[in-house]
Structures are given as structure tokens and as C-alpha cells.
C-alpha positions in Angstrom: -9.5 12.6 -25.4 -8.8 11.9 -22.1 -5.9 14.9 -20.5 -7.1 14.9 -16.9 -6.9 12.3 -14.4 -9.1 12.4 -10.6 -7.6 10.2 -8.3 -9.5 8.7 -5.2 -7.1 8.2 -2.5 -7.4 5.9 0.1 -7.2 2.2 -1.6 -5.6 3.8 -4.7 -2.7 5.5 -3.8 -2.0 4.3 -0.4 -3.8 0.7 0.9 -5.5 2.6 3.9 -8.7 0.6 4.1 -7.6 -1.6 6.1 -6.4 0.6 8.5 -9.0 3.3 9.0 -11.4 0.2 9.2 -8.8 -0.4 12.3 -9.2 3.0 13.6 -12.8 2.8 13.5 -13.2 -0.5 15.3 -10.9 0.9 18.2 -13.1 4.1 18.5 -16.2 2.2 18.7 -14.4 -0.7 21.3 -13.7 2.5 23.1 -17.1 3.3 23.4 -18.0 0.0 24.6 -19.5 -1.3 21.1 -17.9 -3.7 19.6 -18.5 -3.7 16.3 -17.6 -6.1 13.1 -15.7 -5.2 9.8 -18.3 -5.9 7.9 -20.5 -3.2 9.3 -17.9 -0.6 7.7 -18.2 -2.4 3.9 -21.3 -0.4 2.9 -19.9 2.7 3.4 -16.7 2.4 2.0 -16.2 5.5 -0.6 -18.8 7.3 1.0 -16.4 9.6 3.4 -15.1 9.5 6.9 -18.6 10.7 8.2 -20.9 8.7 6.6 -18.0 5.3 7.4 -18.6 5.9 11.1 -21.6 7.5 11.4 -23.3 4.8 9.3 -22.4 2.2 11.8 -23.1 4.3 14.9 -26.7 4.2 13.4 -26.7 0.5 12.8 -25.9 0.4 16.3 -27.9 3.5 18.0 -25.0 5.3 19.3 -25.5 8.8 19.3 -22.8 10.4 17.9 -20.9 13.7 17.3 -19.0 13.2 14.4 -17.2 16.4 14.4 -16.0 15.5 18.4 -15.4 11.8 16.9 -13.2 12.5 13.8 -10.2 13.5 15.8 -10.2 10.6 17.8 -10.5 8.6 14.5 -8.0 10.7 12.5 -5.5 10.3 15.4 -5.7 6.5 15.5 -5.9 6.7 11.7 -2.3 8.6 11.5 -0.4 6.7 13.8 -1.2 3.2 11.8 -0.9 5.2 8.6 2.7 6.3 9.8 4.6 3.6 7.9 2.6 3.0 4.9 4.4 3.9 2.0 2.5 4.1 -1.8 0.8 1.3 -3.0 2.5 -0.6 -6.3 3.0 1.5 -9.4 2.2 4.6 -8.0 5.2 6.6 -8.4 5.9 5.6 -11.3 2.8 6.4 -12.9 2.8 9.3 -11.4 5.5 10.5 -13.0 5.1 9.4 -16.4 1.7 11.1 -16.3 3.4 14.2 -15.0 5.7 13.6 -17.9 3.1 13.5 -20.4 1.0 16.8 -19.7 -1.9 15.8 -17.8 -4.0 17.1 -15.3 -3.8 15.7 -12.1 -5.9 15.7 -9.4 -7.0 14.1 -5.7 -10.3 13.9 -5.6 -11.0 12.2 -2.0 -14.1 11.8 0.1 -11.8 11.9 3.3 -11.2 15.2 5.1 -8.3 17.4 4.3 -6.4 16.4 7.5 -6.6 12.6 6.6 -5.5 13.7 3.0 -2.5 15.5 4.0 -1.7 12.7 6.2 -1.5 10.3 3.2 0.0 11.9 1.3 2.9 12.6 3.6 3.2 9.0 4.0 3.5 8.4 0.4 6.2 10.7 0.0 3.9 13.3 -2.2 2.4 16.6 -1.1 -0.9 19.0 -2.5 2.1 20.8 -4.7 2.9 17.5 -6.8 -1.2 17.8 -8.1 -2.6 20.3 -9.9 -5.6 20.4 -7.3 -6.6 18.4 -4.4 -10.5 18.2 -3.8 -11.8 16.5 -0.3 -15.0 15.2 1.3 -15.1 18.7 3.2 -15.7 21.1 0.5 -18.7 18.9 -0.8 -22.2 18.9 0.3 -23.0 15.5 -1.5 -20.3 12.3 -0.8 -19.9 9.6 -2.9 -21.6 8.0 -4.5 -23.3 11.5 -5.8 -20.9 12.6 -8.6 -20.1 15.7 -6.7 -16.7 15.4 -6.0 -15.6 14.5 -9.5 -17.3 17.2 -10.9 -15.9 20.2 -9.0 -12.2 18.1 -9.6 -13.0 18.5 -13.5 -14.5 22.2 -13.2 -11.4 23.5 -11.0 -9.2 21.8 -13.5 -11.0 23.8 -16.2 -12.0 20.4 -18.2 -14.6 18.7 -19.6 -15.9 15.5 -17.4 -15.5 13.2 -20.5 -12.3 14.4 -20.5 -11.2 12.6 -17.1 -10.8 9.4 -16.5 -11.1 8.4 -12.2 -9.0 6.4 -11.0 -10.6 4.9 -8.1 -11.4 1.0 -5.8 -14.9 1.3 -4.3 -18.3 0.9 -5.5 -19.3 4.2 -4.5 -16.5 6.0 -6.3 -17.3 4.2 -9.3 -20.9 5.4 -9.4 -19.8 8.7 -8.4 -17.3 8.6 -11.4 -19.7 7.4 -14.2 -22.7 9.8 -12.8 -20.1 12.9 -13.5 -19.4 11.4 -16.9 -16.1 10.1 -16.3 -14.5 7.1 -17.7 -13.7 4.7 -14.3 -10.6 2.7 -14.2 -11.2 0.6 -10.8 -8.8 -1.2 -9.1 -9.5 -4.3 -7.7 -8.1 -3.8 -4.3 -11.2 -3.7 -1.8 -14.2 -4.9 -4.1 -14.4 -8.0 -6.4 -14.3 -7.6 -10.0 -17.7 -8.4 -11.2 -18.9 -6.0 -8.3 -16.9 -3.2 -9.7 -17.5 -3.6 -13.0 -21.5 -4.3 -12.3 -21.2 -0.8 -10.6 -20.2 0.5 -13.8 -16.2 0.5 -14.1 -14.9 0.6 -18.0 -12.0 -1.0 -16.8 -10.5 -3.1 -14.3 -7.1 -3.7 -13.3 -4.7 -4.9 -10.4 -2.7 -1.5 -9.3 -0.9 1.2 -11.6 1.4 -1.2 -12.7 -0.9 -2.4 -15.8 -0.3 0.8 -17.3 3.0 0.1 -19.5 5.4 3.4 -19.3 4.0 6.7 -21.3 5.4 9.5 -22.3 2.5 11.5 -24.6 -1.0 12.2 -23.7 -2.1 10.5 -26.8 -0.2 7.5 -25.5 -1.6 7.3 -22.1 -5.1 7.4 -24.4 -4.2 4.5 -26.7 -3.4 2.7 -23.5 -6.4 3.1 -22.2 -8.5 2.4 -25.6 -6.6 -0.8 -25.5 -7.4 -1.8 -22.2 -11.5 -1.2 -22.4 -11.5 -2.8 -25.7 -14.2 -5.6 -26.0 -11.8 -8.2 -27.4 -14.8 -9.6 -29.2 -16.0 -10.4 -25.6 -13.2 -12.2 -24.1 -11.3 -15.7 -24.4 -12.6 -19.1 -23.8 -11.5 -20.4 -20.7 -13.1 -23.4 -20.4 -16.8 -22.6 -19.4 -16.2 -18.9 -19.0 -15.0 -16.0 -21.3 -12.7 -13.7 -19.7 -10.9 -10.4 -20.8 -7.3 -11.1 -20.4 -4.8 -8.5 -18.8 -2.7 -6.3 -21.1 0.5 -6.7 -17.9 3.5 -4.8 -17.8 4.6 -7.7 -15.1 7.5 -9.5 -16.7 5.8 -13.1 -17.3 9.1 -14.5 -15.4 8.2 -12.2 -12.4 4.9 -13.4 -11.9 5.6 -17.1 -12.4 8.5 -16.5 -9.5 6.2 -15.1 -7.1 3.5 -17.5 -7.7 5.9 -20.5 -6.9 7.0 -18.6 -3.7 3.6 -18.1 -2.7 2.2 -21.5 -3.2 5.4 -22.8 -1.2 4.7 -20.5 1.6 0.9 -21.6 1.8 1.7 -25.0 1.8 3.3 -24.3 5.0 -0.4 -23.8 6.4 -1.6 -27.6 5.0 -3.5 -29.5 7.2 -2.9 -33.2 6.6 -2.8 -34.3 9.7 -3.6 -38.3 8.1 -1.6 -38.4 4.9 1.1 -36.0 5.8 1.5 -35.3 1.9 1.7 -31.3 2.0 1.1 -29.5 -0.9 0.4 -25.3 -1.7 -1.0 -24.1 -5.1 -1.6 -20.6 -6.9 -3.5 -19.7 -9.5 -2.5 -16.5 -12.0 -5.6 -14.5 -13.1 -5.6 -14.1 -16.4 -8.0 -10.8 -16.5 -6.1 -9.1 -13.3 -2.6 -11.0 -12.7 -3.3 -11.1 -9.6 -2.1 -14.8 -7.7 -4.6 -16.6 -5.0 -2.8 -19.6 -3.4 -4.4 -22.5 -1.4 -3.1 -25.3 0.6 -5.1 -29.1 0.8 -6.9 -29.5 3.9 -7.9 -33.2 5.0 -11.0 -34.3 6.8 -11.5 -37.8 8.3 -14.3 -38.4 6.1 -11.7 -38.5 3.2 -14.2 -37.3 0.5 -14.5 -34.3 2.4 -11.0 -33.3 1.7 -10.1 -30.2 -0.6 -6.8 -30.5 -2.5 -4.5 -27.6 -2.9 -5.4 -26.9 -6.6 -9.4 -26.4 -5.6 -9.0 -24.4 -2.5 -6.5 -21.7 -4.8 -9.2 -21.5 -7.1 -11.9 -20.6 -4.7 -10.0 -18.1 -3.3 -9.8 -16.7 -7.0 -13.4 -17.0 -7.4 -14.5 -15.1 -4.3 -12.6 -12.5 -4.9 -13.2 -12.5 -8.5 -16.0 -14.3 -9.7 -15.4 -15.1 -13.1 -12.1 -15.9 -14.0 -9.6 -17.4 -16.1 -6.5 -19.3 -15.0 -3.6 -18.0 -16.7 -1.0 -20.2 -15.0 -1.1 -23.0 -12.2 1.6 -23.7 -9.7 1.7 -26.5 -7.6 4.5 -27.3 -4.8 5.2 -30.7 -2.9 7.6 -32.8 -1.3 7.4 -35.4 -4.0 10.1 -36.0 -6.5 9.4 -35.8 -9.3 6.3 -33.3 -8.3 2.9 -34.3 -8.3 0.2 -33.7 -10.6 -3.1 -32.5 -9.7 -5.7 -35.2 -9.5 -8.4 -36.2 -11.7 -11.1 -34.3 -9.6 -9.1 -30.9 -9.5 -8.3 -31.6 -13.3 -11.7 -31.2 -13.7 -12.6 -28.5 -11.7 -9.5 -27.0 -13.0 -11.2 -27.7 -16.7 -14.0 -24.7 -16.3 -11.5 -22.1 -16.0 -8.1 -22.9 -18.2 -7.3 -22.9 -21.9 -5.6 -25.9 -22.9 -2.3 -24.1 -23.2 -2.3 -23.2 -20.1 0.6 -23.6 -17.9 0.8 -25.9 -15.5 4.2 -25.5 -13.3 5.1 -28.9 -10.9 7.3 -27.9 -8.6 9.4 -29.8 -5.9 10.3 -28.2 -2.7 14.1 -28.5 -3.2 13.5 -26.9 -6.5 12.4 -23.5 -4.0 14.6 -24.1 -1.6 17.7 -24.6 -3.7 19.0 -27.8 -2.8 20.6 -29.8 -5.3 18.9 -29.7 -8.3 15.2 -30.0 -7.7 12.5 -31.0 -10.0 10.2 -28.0 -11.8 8.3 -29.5 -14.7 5.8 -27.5 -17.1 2.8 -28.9 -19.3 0.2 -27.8 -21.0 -3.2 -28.5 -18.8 -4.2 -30.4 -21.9 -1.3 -32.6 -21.3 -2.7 -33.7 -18.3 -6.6 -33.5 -19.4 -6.8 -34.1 -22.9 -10.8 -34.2 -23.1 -12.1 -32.6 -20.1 -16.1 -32.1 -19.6 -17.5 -28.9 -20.3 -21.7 -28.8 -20.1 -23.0 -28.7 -23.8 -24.4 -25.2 -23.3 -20.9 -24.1 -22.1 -18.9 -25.1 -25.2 -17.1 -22.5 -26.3 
């Protein structure tokens, strides 16, 4: 039974990658190296030392890390000054608190950078029952180091702990300790993290409904890693779908509002017909939006629909399409065409949701058009490859 729980830090508590990856390019533009983002991704989990001294090698700088990691930690703290927690933090937080488990921070990053997160995420060392960092290893990420000494401090077993934690290397370092690995899918894709050996994957802290009981926090977790007899047919795909504490009216409303706002970004300079899209995953909840971009060559054109569920795909791979919103001018709004039906067809149920909505409907004037079918409504026998039939 799980009573312990190990959490990484940066990109699970507070949504620092993207600023220490900031910090670092500045220190290196300093230098007179410029250097790319995606220099940084290998290294992400690994530590501050190995994150900057891994690029410094790419790039034969010689350098003193030691003389370097103040520079970076001071950059670091003055972006991280108005971060707050990242979603569902607090509140899990608490109800774990609530419940009787162990709690510990278990970060590769210095003490110095841990204390500064913390701070900006309104919690301090006092709130855990142990904070472990990079410094008082000998052996980062993705050696199970760290998570061991977090479980031995805490006086439990490793198979007692479950890691919460977003990068590859944190993952591996969790499951060679003999944790169970809840990942979130913040920095890496899904596949990647659950290819890197993750029992579970999830959006933030928020998929965990409220707990009160260590033996409830365990049947969540049972529930969430559970097979499902391999996952639901989506089309051409199986996928595992999200057990959401999201109120399904919640994430329909944002999904509207985001596909309005993208549309905002269409490029149709030969039409003029604007139209934005998004996409609910139905394994993470998580919404990708797209807008329709026009070519010359018409047939080169992507419609709104496709380019929101490409976005889902690169960040997901596999998925499953839980719910489609599209937004235009038109009244009343207009469907998704025959070649986006299609494409649409490898990755939705046919009861899946398909939202139509008008821009007055968003905007609130008048009345506004928002119609809903079911994408089997619209594509009543779409093709899926024999082999595919689910």
C-alpha cells in the first residue's frame, strides 16, 4: 500500500522548465554562445549541473559550474519571482496532508533553487516531511538515488511510494528505486513517458478527485493504472480514457474559448472564412486548438479541425478525441468538411461530441448559434483500414 509520496519539483509543483531553460540561454548568450532550447531537452531531470554543463560540452566551453550556478540561480529567481503553483497543487497537497501520508521533495535541483520554489509557491521545507536535493546525492537522475534516500529518510519501503514527477529521467529514476511513477504530461509527450516506464499518466494534480483516507488515495490510484481491458476504440486507436475531476461543463467552456481565440491567428488571406478548433483528449483532458491556414495552391490548405489534431498528436501521439469544438462566423456554424471528417474518423467514437459554434454565440450577442452532434451524425460510415477495425 502506497503511504508515502516523493515529489519532483520543478515541472510538478511549480512550471519552472521553461524558465530555467531561460536562465540558461541568457548565461550562455552572456558568454557569447548562443545556444538553442533544444540543446537543454536531454538533460532535463538530470540536475542543474548536468542541464548546463551538458550543453557547455556540446559546445566546448569550459566551464565552472560551481562559479556558473550563481549566475544561473540568480537569473532563475528573478523569473521564478511571480510563479505561483502549478494546477491542483494545493489542493492535493492538502488532502494528502489530510490523509496521513508521507510527503516528501525529492528534487535534482540544488537546495538554493528548492527553497526558491518553494517560496514562490507559497509552501516551505516545514510543510514536508523531508526535502531531498540534487546536492546531497552523488548519482542524479536518472540513477534511482534520489528516490531512494527520500524513501529511506522517510523510514518506508520504495514500493511503498509512489513519485510524482514530468521528465524522462525522473521516471527512470523512479521505477529503478521501485517506485510506482505517476507522470505528468507537462514537458514530455505521453507515449515518451509512459515508454520510459510511467504506470500512469495524467494532466496535473487535478485528476486526482478529493481524498480523505490513505486507503482512498490508494483505490484512486488502483483505478487510474487499471488496464481497462486495454483501452477504448477510438477509431483506429485504443486509448485509456481519463478518470477527470474537471467538471465536463468546465472543459467544454474552455475549449470553446480557446478555439475562438486561435481562430484569431487564421490565415485566410483568399477565402476570408476564419475558423479555430480544439480538440479534448480523452486519455489526458488536456485541449489543443488549431486555426485553418490557406495556401495558394488550395489543396495545400489545412482546415482548422486537422491542424487541432496535430497539435494533439505531437504532443501526444496516440490519442483519442473526447470532444470537438469548432468556431466560425457562419450562422448557423459550419461543419467540418468531408476530408477532416475523415481524418477526424481515426481518432473519435461515434458518440463523440461534436460542438458548432458561432462567434456571436462566444461573444454574447443576441442569441448565437451552438449546435451539438454526435460525429456519427455527420460521418455515418467513415473508413477505418481493415486491420484497424476495432
Amino acid at each position: 500500500m502506497i503511504t508515502g509520496i516523493l515529489f519532483d519539483m520543478d515541472g510538478v509543483l511549480i512550471d519552472s522548465e521553461p524558465l530555467i531553460l531561460q536562465a540558461a540561454i541568457a548565461y550562455f548568450d552572456s558568454l557569447g554562445v548562443t545556444v538553442k532550447a533544444g540543446d537543454f531537452t536531454p538533460f532535463i531531470g538530470a540536475g542543474d549541473r548536468r542541464f548546463l554543463c551538458g550543453v557547455a560540452e556540446q559546445y566546448h566551453v569550459d566551464l565552472d559550474f560551481e562559479v556558473a550556478r550563481h549566475t544561473l540561480i540568480s537569473l532563475y529567481g528573478t523569473l521564478a519571482s511571480k510563479k505561483g503553483p502549478m494546477e491542483g497543487v494545493v489542493r492535493f497537497i492538502r488532502n494528502a496532508k489530510k490523509a496521513g501520508l508521507k510527503l516528501a521533495v525529492a528534487s535534482s535541483a540544488a537546495r538554493e533553487k528548492v527553497q526558491i520554489n518553494l517560496g514562490c509557491i507559497g509552501f516551505g521545507e516545514k510543510d514536508f516531511d523531508l526535502v531531498v536535493t540534487g546536492d546531497m546525492i552523488k548519482r542524479n537522475k536518472p540513477m534511482p538515488d534520489i528516490y531512494q534516500l527520500a524513501a529511506l529518510s522517510l523510514s518506508l519501503a520504495a514500493e511503498d511510494c509512489i513519485v510524482m514527477e514530468d521528465a524522462i529521467n525522473g521516471v527512470k529514476a523512479g521505477k529503478s528505486a521501485g517506485c510506482t511513477v505517476c507522470a505528468l504530461g507537462n514537458t514530455f509527450t505521453v507515449d515518451q513517458l509512459f515508454d520510459a516506464g510511467a504506470d500512469l499518466v495524467i494532466t496535473s494534480l487535478d485528476s486526482f478527485a478529493d481524498f480523505s483516507t490513505i486507503e482512498e488515495f490508494n483505490n484512486l490510484v488502483v483505478s487510474m493504472t487499471s488496464p481497462q481491458n486495454e483501452g477504448i476504440a477510438f477509431g483506429a486507436v485504443r486509448v485509456i480514457p481519463s478518470i477527470s475531476v474537471q467538471p465536463r461543463q468546465h472543459l467544454l467552456d474552455i475549449a470553446i474559448q480557446e478555439a475562438y481565440e486561435t481562430r484569431k491567428h487564421s490565415y485566410a488571406p483568399y477565402s476570408g472564412f476564419k475558423v479555430g478548433a480544439s480538440v479534448v483528449s480523452a486519455a489526458t483532458d488536456r485541449i489543443y486548438s488549431g486555426c485553418n491556414v490557406e495556401n495558394s495552391s488550395y489543396g495545400a490548405t489545412i482546415c482548422a479541425e486537422r491542424n487541432a489534431i496535430l497539435q494533439a498528436i505531437a504532443s501526444e501521439g496516440t490519442v483519442g478525441i473526447a470532444v470537438l469544438v469548432v468556431v466560425s462566423d457562419d450562422s448557423p456554424p459550419a461543419p467540418p468538411c468531408a476530408q477532416c471528417l475523415q481524418v477526424l474518423a481515426e481518432f473519435s467514437r461515434p458518440e463523440t461530441e461534436i460542438h458548432l459554434v458561432d462567434t456571436s454565440f462566444v461573444e454574447k450577442k443576441g442569441e448565437g448559434s451552438h449546435l451539438v452532434f454526435a460525429f456519427k451524425d455527420l460521418l455515418p460510415q467513415p473508413f477505418i483500414f481493415p486491420s484497424k477495425r476495432q
